[in-house]
C-alpha positions in Angstrom: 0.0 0.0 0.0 1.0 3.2 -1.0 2.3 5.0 2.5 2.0 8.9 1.8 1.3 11.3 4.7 -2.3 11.2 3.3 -3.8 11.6 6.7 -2.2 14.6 7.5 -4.1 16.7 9.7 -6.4 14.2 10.3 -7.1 12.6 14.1 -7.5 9.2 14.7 -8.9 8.1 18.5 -8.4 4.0 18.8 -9.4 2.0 21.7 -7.7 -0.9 22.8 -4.8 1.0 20.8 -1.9 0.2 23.2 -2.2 -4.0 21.7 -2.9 -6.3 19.4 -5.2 -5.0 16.6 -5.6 -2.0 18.5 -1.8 -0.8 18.2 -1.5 -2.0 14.4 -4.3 0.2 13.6 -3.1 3.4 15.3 0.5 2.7 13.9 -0.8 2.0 10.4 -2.8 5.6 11.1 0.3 7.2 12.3 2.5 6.3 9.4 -0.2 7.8 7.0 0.4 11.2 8.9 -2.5 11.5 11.3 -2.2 12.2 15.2 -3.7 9.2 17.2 -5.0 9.3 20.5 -5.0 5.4 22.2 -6.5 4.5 25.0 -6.5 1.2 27.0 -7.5 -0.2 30.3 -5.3 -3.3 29.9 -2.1 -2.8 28.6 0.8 -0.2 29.1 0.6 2.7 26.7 3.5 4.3 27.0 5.6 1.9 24.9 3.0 2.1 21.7 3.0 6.4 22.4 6.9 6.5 22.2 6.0 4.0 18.5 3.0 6.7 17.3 5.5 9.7 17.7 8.5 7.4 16.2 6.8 8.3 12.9 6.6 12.0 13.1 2.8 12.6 14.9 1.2 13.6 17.6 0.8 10.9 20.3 -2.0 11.1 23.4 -2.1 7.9 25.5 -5.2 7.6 28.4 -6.3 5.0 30.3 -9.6 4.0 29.2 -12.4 1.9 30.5 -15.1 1.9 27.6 -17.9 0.4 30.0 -17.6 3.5 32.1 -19.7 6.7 30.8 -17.3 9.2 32.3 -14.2 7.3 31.5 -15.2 7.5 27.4 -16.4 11.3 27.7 -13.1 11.9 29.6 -11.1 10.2 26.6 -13.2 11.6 24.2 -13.0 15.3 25.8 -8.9 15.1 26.6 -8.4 14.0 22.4 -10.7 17.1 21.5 -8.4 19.4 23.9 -5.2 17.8 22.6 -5.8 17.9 19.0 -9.0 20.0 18.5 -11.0 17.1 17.0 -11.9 13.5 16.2 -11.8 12.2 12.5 -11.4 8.7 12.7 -12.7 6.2 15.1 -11.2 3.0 15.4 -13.0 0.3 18.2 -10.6 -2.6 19.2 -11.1 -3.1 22.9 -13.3 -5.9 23.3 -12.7 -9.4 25.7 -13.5 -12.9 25.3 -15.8 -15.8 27.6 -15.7 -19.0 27.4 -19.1 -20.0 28.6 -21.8 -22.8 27.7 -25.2 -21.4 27.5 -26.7 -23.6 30.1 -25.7 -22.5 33.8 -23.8 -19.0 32.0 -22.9 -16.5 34.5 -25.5 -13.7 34.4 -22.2 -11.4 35.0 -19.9 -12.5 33.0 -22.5 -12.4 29.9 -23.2 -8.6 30.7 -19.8 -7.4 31.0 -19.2 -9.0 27.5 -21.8 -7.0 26.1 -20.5 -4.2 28.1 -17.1 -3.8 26.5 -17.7 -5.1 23.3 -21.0 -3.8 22.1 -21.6 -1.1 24.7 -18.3 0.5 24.4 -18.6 1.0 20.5 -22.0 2.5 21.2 -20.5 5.0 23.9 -17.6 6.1 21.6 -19.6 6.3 18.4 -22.3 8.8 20.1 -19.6 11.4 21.3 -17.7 11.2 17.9 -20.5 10.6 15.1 -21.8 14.5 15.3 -18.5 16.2 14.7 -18.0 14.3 12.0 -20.8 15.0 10.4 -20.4 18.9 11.4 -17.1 18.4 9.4 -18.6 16.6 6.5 -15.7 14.0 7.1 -15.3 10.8 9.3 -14.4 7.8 9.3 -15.6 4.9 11.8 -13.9 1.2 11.9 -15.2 -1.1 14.5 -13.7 -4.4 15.1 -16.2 -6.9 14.7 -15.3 -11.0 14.1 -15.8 -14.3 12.3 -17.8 -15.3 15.4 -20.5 -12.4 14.4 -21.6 -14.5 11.6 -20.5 -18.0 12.9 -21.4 -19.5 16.4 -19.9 -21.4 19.0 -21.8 -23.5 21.7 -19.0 -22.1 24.0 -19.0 -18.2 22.9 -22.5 -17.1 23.0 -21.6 -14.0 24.7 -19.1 -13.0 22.5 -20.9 -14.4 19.3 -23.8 -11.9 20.5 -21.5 -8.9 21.0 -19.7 -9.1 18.1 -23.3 -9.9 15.7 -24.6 -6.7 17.4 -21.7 -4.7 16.6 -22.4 -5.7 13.0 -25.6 -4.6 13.2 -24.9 -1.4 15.1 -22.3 -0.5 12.4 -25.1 -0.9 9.7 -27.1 1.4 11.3 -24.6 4.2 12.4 -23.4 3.8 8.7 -26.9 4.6 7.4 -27.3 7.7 9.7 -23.8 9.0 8.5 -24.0 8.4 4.5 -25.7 11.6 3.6 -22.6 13.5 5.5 -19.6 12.0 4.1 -18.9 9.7 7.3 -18.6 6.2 6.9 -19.0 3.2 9.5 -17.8 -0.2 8.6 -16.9 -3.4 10.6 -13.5 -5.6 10.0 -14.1 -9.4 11.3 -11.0 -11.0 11.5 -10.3 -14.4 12.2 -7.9 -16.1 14.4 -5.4 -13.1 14.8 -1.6 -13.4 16.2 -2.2 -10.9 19.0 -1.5 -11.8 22.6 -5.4 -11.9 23.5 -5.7 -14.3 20.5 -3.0 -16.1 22.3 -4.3 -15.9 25.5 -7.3 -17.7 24.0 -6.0 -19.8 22.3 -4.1 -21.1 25.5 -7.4 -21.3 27.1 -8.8 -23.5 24.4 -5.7 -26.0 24.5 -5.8 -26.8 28.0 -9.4 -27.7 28.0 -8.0 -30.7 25.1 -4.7 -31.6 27.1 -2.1 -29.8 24.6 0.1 -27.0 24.4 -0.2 -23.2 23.3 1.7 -23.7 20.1 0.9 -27.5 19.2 -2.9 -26.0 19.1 -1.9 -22.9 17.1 -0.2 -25.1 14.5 -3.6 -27.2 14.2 -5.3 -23.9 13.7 -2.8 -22.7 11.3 -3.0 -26.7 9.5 -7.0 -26.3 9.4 -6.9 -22.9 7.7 -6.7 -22.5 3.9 -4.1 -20.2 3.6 -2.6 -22.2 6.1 -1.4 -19.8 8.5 -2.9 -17.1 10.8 -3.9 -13.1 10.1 -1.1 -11.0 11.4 -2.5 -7.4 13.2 -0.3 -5.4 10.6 -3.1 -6.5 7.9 -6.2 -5.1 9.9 -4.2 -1.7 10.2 -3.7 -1.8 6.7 -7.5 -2.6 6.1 -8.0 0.3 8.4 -6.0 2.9 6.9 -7.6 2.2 3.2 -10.9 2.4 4.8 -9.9 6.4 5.6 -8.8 7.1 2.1 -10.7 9.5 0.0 -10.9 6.2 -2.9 -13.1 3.8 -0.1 -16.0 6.7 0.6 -18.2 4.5 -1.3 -17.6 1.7 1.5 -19.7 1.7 4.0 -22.6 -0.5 6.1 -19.9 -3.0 5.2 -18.3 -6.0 7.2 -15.5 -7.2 5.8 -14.2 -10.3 6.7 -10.2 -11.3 7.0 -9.7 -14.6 7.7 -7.5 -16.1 5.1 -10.2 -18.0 3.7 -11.5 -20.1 7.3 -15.2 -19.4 8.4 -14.1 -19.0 11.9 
């Protein structure tokens, strides 16, 4: 992909941004030339700031918890007084369960939905209007295979991650006449640590190791290997270019050819 400053002047806010998919995306934003704001309630951000401003932008990291109200308005509110303005909105922070149906934990199943459906809906309502005030925006929420395929294990997170689909559609139909556009990537298995993490999760319950159980996933796959997080930033990044206005109320799926 062609890497000129092309953002420039542009913001880009990104939560979960300090990890995984989160960080590829805001570096991927940062080497196009836009300031990124990250923010994370999990991981350290001060390694992935010191990465942003590597490549010549402005870097803001925050501590963020997207299932608190205040803690989104105060993300949202310190970007706004650090760079004047949000253009692009990128949603990573989600979590996993692993949870049958029958005897699931009434709390684990709403703070699923919490941070993964709730939190897109919190950040989307305090940066959708100045979009459209600006007649530019661009929204990317991280949705996933499991949104369209089910697990008798993940109905939590098969729920979130559906709804976020369907919550993209609709933000994307509210935004069209304004030049904003809302669209959901579903990856795949991903190389990130919280793919890992899962991943490790899944083994033990079958007796076998971390990378033994990657290498079956990998096997299984028809590309034969797994989606790295430097291709969803590079998904991300085309999706803010002036060319892709015409996508939107789109999920697009990167899974190197597996359903799940």
């Amino acid at each position: 992909m062609n890497q000129e400053k092309f953002l420039l002047g542009r913001v880009a806010a990104v939560t979960g941004g300090a990890s995984g998919m989160g960080r590829a995306m805001a570096l991927a934003f940062a080497e196009a030339g836009a300031d990124v704001a990250i923010g994370s309630g999990t991981a350290n951000t001060s390694p992935c700031k010191a990465e942003i401003e590597a490549r010549g932008v402005r870097a803001l990291a925050i501590n963020l918890d997207v299932t608190s109200t205040d803690s989104v308005q105060a993300f949202y509110t310190a970007v706004v007084k650090a760079f004047g303005k949000v253009d692009i909105l990128a949603n990573s922070a989600a979590i996993g369960a692993e949870q049958a149906m029958c005897g699931h934990s009434d709390e684990l199943w709403h703070q699923v939905i919490d941070v993964n459906l709730n939190g897109v809906y919190r950040t989307i309502k305090l940066c959708l209007p100045g979009m459209i005030d600006r007649k530019w925006g661009r929204i990317i929420n991280i949705a996933s295979t499991a949104a369209s395929v089910g697990s008798p294990t993940n109905a939590a997170y098969c729920a979130s991650k559906a709804a976020v689909v369907g919550l993209t559609r609709c933000v994307a139909l509210e935004a069209a006449p304004h030049g904003v556009t809302c669209n959901s990537i579903s990856p795949g298995w991903v190389e990130t640590d919280f793919g890992k993490n899962w991943m490790r999760e899944l083994a033990e319950t079958e007796g076998k190791g971390l990378a033994e159980y990657m290498e079956e996933i990998k096997q299984t796959n028809p590309q034969k290997r797994m989606i790295q997080p430097e291709e969803i930033g590079e998904l991300a990044v085309f999706l803010c270019r002036d060319e892709a206005l015409g996508i939107t109320m789109q999920d697009i799926t990167v899974s190197a050819g597996s359903l799940w």
